[in-house]
Backbone atoms as SQL, in Angstrom:
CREATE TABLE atoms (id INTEGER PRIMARY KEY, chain TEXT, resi INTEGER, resn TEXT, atom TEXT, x REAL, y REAL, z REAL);
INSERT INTO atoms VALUES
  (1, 'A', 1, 'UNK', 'N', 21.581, 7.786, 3.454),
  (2, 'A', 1, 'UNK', 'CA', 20.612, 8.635, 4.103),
  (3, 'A', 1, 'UNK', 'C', 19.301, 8.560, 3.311),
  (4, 'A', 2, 'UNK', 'N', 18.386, 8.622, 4.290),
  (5, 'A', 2, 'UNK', 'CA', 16.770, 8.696, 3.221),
  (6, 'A', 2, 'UNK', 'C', 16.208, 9.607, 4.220),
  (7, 'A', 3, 'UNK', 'N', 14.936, 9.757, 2.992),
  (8, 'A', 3, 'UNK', 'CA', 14.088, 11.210, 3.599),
  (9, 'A', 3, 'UNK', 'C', 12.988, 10.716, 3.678),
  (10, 'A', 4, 'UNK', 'N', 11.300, 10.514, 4.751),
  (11, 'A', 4, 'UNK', 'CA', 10.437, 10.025, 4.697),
  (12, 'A', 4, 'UNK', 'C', 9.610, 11.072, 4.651),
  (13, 'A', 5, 'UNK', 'N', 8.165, 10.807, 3.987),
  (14, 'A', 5, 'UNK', 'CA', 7.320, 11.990, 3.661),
  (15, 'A', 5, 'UNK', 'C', 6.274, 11.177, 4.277),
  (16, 'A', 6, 'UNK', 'N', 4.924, 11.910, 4.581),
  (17, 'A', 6, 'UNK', 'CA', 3.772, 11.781, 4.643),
  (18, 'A', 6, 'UNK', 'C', 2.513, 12.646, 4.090),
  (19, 'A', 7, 'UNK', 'N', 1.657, 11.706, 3.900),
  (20, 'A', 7, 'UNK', 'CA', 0.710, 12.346, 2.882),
  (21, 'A', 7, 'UNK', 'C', -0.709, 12.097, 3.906),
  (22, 'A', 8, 'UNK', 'N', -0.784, 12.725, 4.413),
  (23, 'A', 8, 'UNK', 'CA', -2.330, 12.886, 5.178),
  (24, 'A', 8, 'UNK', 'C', -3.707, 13.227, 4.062),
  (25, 'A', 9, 'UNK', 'N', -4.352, 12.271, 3.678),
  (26, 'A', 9, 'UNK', 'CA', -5.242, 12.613, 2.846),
  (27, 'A', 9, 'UNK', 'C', -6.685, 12.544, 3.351),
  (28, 'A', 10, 'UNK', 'N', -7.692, 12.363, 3.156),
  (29, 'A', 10, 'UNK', 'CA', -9.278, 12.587, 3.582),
  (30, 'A', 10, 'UNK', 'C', -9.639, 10.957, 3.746),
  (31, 'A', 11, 'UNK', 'N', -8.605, 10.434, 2.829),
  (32, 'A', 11, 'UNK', 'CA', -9.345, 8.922, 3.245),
  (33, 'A', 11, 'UNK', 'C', -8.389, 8.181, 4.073),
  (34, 'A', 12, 'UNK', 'N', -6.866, 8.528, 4.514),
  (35, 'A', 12, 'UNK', 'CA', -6.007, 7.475, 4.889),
  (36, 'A', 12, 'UNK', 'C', -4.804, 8.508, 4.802),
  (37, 'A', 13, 'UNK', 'N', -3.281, 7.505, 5.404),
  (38, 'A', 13, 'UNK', 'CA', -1.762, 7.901, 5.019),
  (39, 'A', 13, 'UNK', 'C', -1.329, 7.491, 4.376),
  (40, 'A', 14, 'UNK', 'N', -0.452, 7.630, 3.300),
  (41, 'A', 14, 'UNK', 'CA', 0.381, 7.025, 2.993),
  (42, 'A', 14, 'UNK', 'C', 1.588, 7.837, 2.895),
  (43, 'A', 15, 'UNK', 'N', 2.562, 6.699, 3.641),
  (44, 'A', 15, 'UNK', 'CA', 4.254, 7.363, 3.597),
  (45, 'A', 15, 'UNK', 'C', 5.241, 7.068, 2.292),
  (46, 'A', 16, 'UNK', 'N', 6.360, 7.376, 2.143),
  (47, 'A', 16, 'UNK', 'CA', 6.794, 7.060, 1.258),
  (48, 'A', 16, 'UNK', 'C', 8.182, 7.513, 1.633),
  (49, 'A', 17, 'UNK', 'N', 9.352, 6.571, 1.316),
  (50, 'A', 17, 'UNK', 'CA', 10.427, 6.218, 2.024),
  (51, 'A', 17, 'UNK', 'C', 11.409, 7.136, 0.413),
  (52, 'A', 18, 'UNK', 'N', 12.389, 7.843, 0.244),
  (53, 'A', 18, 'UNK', 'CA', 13.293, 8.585, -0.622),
  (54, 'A', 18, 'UNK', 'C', 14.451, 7.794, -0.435),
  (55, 'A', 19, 'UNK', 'N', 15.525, 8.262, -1.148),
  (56, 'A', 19, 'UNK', 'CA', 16.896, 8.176, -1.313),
  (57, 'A', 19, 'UNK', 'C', 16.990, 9.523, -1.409),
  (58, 'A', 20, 'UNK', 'N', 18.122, 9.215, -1.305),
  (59, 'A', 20, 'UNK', 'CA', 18.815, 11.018, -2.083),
  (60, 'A', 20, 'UNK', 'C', 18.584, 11.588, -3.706),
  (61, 'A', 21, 'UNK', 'N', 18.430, 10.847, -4.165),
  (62, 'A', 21, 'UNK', 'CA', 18.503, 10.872, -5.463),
  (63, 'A', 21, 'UNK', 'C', 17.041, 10.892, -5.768),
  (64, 'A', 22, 'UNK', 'N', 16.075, 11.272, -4.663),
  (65, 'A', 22, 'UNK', 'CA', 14.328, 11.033, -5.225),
  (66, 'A', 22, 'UNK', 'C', 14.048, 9.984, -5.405),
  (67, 'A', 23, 'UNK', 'N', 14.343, 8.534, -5.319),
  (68, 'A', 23, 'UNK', 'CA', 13.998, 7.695, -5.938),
  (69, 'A', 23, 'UNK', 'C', 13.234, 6.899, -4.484),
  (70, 'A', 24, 'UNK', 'N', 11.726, 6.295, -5.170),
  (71, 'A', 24, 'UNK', 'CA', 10.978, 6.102, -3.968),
  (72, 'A', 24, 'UNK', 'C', 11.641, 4.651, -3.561),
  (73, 'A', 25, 'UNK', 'N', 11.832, 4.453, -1.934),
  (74, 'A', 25, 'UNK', 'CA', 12.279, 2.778, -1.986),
  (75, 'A', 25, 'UNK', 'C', 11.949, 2.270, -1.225),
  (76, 'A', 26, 'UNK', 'N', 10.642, 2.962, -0.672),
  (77, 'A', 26, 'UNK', 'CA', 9.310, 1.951, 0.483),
  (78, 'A', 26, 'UNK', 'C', 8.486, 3.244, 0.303),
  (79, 'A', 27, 'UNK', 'N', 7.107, 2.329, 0.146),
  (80, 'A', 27, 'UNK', 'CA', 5.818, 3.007, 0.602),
  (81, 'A', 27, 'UNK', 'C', 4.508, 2.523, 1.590),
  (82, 'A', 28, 'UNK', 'N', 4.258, 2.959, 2.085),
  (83, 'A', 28, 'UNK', 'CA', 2.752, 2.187, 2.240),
  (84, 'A', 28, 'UNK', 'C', 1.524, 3.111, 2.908),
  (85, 'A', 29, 'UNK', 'N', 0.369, 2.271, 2.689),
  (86, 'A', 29, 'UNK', 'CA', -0.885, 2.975, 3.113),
  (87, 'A', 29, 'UNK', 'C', -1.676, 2.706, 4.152),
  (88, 'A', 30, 'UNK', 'N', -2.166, 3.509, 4.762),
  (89, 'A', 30, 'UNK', 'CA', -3.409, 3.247, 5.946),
  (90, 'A', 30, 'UNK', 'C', -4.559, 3.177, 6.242),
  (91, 'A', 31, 'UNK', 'N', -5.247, 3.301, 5.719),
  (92, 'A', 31, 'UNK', 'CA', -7.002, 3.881, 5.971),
  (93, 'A', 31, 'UNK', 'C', -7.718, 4.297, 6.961),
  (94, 'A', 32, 'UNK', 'N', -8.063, 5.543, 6.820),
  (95, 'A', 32, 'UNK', 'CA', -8.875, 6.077, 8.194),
  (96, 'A', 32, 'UNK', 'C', -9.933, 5.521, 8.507),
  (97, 'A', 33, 'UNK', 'N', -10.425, 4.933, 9.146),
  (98, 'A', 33, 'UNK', 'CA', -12.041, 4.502, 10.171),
  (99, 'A', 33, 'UNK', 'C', -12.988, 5.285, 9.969),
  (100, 'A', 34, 'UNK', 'N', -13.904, 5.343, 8.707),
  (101, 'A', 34, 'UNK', 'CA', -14.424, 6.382, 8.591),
  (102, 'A', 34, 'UNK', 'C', -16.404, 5.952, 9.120),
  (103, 'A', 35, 'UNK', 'N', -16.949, 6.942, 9.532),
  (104, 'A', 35, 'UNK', 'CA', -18.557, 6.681, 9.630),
  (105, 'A', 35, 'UNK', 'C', -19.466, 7.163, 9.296),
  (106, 'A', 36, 'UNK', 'N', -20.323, 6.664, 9.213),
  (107, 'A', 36, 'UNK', 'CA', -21.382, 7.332, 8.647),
  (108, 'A', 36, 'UNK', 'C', -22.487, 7.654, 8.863),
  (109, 'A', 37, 'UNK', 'N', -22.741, 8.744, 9.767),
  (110, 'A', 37, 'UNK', 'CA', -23.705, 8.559, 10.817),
  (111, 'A', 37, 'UNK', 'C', -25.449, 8.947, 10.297),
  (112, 'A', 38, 'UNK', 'N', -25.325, 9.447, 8.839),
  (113, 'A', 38, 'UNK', 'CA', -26.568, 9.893, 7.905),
  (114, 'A', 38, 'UNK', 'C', -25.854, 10.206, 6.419),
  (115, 'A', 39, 'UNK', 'N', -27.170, 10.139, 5.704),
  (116, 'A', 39, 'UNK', 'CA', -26.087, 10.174, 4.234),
  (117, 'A', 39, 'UNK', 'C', -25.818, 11.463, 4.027),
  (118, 'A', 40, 'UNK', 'N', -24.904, 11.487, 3.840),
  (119, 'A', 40, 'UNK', 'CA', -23.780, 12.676, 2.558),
  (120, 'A', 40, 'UNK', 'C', -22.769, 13.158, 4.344),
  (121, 'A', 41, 'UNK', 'N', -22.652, 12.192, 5.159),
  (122, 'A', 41, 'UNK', 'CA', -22.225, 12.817, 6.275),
  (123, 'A', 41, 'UNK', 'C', -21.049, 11.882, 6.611),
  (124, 'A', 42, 'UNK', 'N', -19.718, 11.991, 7.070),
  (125, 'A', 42, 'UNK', 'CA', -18.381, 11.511, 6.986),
  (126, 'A', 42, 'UNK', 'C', -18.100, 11.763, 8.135),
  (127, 'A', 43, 'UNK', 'N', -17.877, 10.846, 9.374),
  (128, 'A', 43, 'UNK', 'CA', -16.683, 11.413, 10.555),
  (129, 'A', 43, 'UNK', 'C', -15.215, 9.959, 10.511),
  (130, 'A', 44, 'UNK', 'N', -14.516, 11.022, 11.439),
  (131, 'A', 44, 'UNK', 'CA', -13.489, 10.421, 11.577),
  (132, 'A', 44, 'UNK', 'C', -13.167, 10.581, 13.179),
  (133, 'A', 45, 'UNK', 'N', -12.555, 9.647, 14.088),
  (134, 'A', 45, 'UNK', 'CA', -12.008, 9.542, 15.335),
  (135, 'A', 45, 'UNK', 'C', -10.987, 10.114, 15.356),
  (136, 'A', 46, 'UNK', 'N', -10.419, 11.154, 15.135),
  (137, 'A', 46, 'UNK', 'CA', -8.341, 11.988, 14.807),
  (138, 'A', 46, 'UNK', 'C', -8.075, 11.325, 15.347),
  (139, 'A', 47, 'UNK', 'N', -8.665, 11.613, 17.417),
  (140, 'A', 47, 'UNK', 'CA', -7.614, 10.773, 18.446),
  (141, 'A', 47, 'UNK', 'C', -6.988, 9.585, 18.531),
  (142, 'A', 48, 'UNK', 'N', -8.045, 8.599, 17.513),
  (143, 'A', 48, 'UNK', 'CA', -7.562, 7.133, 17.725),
  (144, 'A', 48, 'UNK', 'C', -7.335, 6.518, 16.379),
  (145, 'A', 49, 'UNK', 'N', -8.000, 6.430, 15.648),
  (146, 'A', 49, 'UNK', 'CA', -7.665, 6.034, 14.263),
  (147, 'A', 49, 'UNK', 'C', -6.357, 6.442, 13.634),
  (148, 'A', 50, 'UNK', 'N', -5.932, 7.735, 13.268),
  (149, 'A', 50, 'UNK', 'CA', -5.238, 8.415, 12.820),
  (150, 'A', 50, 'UNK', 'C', -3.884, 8.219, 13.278),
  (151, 'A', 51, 'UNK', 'N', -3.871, 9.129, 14.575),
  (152, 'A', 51, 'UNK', 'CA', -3.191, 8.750, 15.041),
  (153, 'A', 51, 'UNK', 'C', -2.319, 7.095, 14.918),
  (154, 'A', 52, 'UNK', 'N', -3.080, 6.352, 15.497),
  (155, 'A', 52, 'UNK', 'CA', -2.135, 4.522, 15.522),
  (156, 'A', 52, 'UNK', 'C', -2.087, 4.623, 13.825),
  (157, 'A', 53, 'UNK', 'N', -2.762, 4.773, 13.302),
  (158, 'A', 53, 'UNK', 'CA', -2.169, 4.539, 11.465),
  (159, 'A', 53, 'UNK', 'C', -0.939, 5.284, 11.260),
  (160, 'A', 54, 'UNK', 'N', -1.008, 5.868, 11.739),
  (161, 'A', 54, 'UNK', 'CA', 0.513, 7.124, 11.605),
  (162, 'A', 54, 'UNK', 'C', 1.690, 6.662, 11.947),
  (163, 'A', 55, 'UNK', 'N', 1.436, 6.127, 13.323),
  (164, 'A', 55, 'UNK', 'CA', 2.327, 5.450, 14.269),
  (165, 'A', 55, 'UNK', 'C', 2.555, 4.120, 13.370),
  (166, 'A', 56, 'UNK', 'N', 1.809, 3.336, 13.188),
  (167, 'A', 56, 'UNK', 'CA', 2.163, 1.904, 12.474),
  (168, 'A', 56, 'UNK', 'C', 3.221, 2.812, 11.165),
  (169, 'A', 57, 'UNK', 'N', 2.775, 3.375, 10.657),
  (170, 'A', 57, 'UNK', 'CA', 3.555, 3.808, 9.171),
  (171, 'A', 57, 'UNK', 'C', 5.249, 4.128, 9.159),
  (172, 'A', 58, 'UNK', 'N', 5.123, 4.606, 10.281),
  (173, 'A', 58, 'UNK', 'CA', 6.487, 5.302, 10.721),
  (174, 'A', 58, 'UNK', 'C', 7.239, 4.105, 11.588);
């Protein structure tokens, strides 16, 4: 049996695959689509980016 986690962070996902015993035995990462539409200013697409990165991870 394994336990999968996700880590939703500001820049991307990354999952990470358990055993029982805690021990990590797959991970990987995604990166969000990020823009920049003026400086010091950050968007993100949730609906589409996020989302399919999530989906690929899992």
């Amino acid at each position: 049996m394994f336990v999968a986690a996700l880590d939703l962070g500001t820049t991307g996902c990354r999952t990470y695959i358990f055993d029982l015993a805690g021990t990590i035995i797959a991970s990987d990462y995604q990166e969000w689509n990020s823009f920049y539409p003026s400086p010091s200013y950050v968007e993100q697409d949730a609906t589409v980016s996020q989302i399919h990165n999530i989906s690929k991870l899992i």
